[in-house]
C-alpha positions in Angstrom: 15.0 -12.6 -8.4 17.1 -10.7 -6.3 15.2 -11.0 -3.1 14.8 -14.9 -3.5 18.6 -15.0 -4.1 19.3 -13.1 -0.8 16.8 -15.5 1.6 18.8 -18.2 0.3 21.0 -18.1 3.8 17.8 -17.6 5.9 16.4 -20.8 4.2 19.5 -22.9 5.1 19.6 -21.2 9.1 15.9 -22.2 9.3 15.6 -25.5 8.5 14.6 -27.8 11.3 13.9 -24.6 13.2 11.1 -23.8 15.6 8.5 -21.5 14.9 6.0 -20.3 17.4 3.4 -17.8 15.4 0.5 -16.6 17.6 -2.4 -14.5 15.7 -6.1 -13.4 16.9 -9.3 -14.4 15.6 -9.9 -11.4 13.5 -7.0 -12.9 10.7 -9.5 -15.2 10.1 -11.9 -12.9 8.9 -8.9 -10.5 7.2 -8.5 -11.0 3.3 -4.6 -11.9 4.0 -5.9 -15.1 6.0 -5.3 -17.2 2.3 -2.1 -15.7 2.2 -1.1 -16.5 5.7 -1.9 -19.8 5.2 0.3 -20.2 2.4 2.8 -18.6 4.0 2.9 -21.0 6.5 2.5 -23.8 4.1 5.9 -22.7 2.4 7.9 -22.5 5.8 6.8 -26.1 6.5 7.7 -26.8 3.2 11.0 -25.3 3.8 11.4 -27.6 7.0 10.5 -25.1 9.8 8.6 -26.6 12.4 5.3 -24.5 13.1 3.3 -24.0 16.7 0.2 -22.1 15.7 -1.2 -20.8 18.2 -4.4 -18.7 17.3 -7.0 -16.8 19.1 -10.7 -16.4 19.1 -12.5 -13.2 20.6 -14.7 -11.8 17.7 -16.0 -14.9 17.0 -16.2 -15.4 21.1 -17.8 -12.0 21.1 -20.0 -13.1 17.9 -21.3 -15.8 19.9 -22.4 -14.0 23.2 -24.3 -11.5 21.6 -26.3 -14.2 19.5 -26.9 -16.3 22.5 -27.8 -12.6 24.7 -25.3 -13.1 27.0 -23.1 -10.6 28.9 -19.4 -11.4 29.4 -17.7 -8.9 31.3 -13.9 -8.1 31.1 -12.5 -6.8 34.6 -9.3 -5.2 35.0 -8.3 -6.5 31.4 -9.4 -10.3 31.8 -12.4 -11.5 30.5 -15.3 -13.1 33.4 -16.1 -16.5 31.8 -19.3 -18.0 33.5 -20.7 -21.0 32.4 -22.7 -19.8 29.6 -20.1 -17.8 28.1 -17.3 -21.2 28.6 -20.0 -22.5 26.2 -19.5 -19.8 24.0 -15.4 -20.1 24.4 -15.4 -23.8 23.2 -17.8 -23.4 20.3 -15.8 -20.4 19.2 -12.6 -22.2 19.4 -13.6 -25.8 17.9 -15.1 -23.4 14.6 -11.6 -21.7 14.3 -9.6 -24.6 14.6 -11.8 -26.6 12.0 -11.2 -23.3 10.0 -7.7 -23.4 10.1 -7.7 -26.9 9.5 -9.4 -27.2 6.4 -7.7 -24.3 5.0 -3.8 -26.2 5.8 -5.4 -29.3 4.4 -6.1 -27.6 0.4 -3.8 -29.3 -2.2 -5.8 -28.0 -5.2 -4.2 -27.9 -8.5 -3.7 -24.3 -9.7 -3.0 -23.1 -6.6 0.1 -22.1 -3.9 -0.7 -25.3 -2.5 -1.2 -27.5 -5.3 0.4 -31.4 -3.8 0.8 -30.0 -0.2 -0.1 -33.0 2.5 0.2 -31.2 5.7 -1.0 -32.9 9.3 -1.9 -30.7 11.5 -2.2 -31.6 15.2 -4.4 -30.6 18.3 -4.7 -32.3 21.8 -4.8 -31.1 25.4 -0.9 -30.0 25.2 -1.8 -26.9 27.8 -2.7 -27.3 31.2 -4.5 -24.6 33.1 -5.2 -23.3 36.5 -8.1 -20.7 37.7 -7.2 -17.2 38.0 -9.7 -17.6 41.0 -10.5 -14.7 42.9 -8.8 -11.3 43.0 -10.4 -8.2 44.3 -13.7 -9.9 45.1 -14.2 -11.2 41.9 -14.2 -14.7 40.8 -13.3 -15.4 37.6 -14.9 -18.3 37.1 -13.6 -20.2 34.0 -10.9 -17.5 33.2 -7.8 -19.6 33.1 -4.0 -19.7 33.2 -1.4 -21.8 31.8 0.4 -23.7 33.9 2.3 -26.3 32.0 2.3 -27.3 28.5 3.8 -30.7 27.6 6.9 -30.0 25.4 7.8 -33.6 25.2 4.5 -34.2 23.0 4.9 -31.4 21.1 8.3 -31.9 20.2 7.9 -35.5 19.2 4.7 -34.3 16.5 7.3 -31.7 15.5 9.7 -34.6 15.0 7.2 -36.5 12.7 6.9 -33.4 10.3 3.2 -32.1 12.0 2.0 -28.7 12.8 0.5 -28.2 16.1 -2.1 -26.0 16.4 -3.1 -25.1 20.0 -6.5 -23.3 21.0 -7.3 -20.9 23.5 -8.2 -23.4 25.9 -6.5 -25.3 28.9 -7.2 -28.3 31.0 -6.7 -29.0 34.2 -5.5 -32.5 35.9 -9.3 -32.4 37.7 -11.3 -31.9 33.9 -12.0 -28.6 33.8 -11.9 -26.4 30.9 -10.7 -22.6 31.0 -10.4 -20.2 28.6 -7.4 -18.5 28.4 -5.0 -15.6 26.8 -3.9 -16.8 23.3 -0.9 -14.7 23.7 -0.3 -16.2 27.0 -0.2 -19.8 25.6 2.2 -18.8 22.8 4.3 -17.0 25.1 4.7 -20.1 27.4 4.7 -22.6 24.8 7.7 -21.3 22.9 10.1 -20.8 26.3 9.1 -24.3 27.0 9.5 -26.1 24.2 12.9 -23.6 23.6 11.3 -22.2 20.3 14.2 -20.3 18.0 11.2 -17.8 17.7 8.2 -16.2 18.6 5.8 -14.5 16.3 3.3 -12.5 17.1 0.7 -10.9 14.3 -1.0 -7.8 15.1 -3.2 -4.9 14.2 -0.3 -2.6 13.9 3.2 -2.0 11.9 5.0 -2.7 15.5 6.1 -0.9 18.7 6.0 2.5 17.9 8.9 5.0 19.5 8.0 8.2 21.7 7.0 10.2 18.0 5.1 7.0 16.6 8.3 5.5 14.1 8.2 2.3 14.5 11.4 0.8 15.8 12.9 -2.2 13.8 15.2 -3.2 16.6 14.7 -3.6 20.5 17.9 -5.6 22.7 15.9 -6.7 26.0 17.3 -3.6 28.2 15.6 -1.5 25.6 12.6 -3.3 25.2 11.7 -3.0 28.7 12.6 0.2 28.7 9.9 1.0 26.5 7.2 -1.0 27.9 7.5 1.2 31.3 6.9 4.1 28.4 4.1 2.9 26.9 2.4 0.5 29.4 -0.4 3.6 30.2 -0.9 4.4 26.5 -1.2 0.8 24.8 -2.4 -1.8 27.0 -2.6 -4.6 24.3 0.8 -3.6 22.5 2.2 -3.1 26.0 1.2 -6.5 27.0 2.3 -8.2 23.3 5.9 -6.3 24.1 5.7 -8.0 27.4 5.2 -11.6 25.8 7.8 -11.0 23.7 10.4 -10.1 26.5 9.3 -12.7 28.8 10.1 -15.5 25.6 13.3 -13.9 25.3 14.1 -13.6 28.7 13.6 -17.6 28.5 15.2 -19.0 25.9 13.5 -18.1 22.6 16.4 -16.2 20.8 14.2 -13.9 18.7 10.3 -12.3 18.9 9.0 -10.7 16.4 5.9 -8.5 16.2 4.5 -7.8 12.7 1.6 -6.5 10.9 -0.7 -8.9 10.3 -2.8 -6.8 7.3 0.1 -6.9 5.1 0.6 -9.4 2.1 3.7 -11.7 2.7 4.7 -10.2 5.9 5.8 -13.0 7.8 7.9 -14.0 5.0 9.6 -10.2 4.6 9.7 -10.5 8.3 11.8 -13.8 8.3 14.1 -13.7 4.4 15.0 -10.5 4.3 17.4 -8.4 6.7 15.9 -5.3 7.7 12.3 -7.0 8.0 8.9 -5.3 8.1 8.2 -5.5 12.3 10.0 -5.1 15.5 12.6 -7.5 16.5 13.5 -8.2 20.1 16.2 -9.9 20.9 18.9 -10.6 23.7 21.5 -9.2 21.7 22.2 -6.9 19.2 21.1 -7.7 15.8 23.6 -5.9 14.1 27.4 -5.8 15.4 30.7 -4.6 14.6 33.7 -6.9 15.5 37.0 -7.7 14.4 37.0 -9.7 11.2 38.1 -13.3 11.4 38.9 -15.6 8.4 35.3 -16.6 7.9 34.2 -13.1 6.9 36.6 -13.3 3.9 34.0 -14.1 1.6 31.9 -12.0 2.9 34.3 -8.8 2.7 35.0 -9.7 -1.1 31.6 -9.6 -1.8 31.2 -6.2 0.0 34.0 -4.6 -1.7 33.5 -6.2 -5.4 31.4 -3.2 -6.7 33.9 -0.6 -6.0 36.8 -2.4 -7.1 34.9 -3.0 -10.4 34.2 1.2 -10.6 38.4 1.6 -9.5 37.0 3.3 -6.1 39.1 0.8 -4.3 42.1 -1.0 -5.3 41.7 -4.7 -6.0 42.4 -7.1 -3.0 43.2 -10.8 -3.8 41.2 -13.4 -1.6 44.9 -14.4 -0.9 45.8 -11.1 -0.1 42.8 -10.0 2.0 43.5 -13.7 4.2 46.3 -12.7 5.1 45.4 -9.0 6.4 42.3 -10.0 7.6 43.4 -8.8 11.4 43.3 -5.7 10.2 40.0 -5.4 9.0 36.3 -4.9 11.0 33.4 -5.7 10.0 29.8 -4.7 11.0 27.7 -7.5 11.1 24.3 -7.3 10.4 22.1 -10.9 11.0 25.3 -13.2 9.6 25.7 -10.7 6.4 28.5 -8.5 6.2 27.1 -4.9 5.6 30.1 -2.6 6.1 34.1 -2.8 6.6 37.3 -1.0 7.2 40.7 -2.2 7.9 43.4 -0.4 10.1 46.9 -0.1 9.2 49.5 0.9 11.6 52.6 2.1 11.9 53.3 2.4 15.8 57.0 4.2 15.1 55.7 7.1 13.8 52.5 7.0 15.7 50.5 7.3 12.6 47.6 4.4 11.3 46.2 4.3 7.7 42.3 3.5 7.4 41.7 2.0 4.1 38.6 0.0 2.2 36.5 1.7 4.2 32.6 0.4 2.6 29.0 0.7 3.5 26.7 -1.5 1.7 24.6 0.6 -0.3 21.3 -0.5 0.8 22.9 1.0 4.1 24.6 4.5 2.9 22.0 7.0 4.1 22.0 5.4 7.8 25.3 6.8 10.0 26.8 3.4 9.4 29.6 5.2 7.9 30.3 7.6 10.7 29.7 5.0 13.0 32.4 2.7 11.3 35.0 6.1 10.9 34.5 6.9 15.0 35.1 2.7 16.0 38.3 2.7 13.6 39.0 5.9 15.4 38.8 4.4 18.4 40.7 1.7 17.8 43.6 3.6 16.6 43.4 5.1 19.8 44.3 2.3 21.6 47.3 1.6 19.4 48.5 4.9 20.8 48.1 6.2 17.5 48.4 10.4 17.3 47.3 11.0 13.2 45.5 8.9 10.7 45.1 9.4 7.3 43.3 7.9 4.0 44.5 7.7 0.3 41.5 8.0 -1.5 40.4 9.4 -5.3 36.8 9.1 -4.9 35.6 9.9 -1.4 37.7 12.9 -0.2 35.0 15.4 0.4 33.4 13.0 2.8 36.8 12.6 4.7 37.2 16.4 4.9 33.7 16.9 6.4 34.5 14.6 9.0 37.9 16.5 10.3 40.8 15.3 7.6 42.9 17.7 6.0 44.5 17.2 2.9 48.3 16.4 3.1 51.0 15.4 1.5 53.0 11.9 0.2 55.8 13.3 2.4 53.6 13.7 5.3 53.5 9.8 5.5 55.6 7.2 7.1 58.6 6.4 5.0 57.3 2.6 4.6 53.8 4.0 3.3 55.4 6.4 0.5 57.5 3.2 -1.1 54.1 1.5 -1.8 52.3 4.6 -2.9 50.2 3.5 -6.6 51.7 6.5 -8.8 48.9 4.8 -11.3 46.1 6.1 -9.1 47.2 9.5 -7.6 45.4 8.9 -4.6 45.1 12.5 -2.4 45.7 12.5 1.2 43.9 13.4 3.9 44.9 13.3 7.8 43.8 13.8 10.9 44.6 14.4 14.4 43.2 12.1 17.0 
């Protein structure tokens, strides 16, 4: 109930949003495929507007070594001769009928039970020849060159899926087979996606000791491709797609595992997510707090206001201190706060309602907060800060405050000292 509760602000951001969700062939033969499909049902339920974009080399593969036919793949890109083109648009016409009978189930006693969903294919992606590099002609191995946003925006307007193929055409009639990844990739700068989403084998893109990393800003992200471009090829070159998107427009990618149940939907409604998030800027910020984050704040602080940690703060009272207070940010939810008092005669700054959410306790979010209140103090010339606290002193003294006195404060902080709470005091020199 809890979890539902919390997507309800993603649900309202992602309405009349566009999706771009890009997956290999092998989901179709994975036992999460029914669940992915009604996954993807529910977000077009919810009003997002989907580009699927799917691949097809195991069934491609399937196909070559039924018909005895050898396909080679030079310098990563698969040779596509005539015979195996055949192969290519067999392979892709079964998947797409696949994943169109599957979006088109409205049996009763099921996820989808009264779903009526069109789903929409065409020749969206136009193509040119990767033609001949290093001797070698590649035949039938394409790349896209334009996709026509204007049609795919206006089926998006009429409340369709699109579903686009591994295929492109060019203006002459050719057919070439091409990188699904490749057509997602350009698809959703084009069309100005809000996201791409890539499903893969793995959890995500792994650091240097193999933790996956839930947060990459694009300087980062490319810094870790030059890392791992030698050691992963195919999660170098999905890390790649998702910079170029973002690098273009498309405000988020995400890279996710593809094996686990309801991981595109723990990926999108909840805040911490399941996969790697790229972005252009940081998902998680600290700032000063404006009047908007009142709420927000109120919420935060509740909890330990109910327990007497922190003494209780009026929504009128907190709106009109509100400049004092920072807030870290983390995608539109307040997570943590502290507010900054300060009393520039004596040189001296009081930090009070200093809280971590505590989904968020065990992460440095705490120290981070401390050293940025710190810092700011800093500017205000400050020379000693100090807390009043009656729960949280040992974690103040482990962090450089000494315990003082009431008559160690500025005159105008001892007059509005709560006698009823005994608060101790720590300060410390910055």
């Amino acid at each position: 109930m809890q979890w539902f509760r919390c997507a309800t602000p993603y649900i309202n951001t992602f309405r009349n949003r566009t999706f771009v969700i890009t997956f290999g062939g092998e989901m179709l033969t994975d036992d999460q495929f029914p669940h992915l499909v009604e996954d993807l049902v529910l977000l077009n339920s919810l009003g997002v507007r989907l580009v699927l974009v799917y691949g097809a080399r195991p069934q491609i593969d399937r196909l070559l070594q039924q018909r005895q036919i050898t396909a080679e793949v030079i310098n990563g890109i698969r040779l596509t001769t005539d015979q195996a083109l055949n192969c290519v648009k067999d392979a892709s016409a079964s998947v797409r009928v696949e994943i169109e009978s599957r979006l088109s189930m409205g049996m009763f006693n099921t996820p989808m039970a009264g779903s009526h969903i069109t789903v929409t294919s065409g020749n969206f992606v136009t193509a040119k020849p990767v033609g001949v590099r290093d001797g070698i002609d590649y035949q039938h191995t394409g790349e896209v060159r334009k996709v026509d946003a204007k049609a795919i925006r206006n089926l998006l307007d009429h409340g369709s899926i699109v579903l686009l193929s591994p295929l492109g055409y060019s203006p002459t009639g050719e057919i070439f087979n091409l990188s699904a990844e490749d057509v997602a990739t350009f698809t959703a700068a084009t069309i100005g996606a809000d996201k791409l989403i890539t499903l893969i084998d793995g959890d995500g893109i792994p650091d240097a000791k193999g933790a996956l990393i839930r947060e990459l800003k694009l300087d980062e992200a490319e810094s870790r491709l030059r890392e791992m471009s030698t050691v992963n090829e195919d999660l170098a070159k999905t890390l790649l797609s998702a910079i170029y998107a973002c690098n273009h427009g498309v405000q988020r990618s995400h890279i996710i595992n593809r094996h686990r149940d309801g991981g595109l939907l723990l990926e999108l409604f909840t805040r911490d997510g399941i996969g790697t998030l790229i972005s252009p800027e940081r998902y998680e910020v600290t700032r000063k707090a404006t009047i908007e984050d009142v709420v927000g704040i109120l919420d935060l602080i509740r909890p330990l206001e109910e327990e007497g940690v922190l003494v209780r703060r009026s929504r009128e009272i907190l709106e009109t201190e509100i400049d004092h207070f920072t807030v870290t940010i983390r995608d539109q939810t307040i997570i943590a706060c502290a507010a900054l008092y300060p009393f520039s005669k004596e040189q001296f700054a009081e930090i009070a309602c200093l809280v971590v959410h505590h989904d968020y306790q065990k992460a440095g979010r705490g120290n981070q907060l401390l050293q940025h209140m710190e810092q700011e103090a800093k500017k205000l010339k400050t020379k000693e800060i100090f807390v009043l606290t009656t729960h949280t002193g040992q974690w103040f003294q482990e962090r450089g405050f000494k315990g003082g006195t009431l008559k160690g404060l500025p005159l105008d902080r001892q007059q509005l000292y709560n006698y009823q709470r005994r608060s101790r005091v720590f300060i410390k020199k910055i």
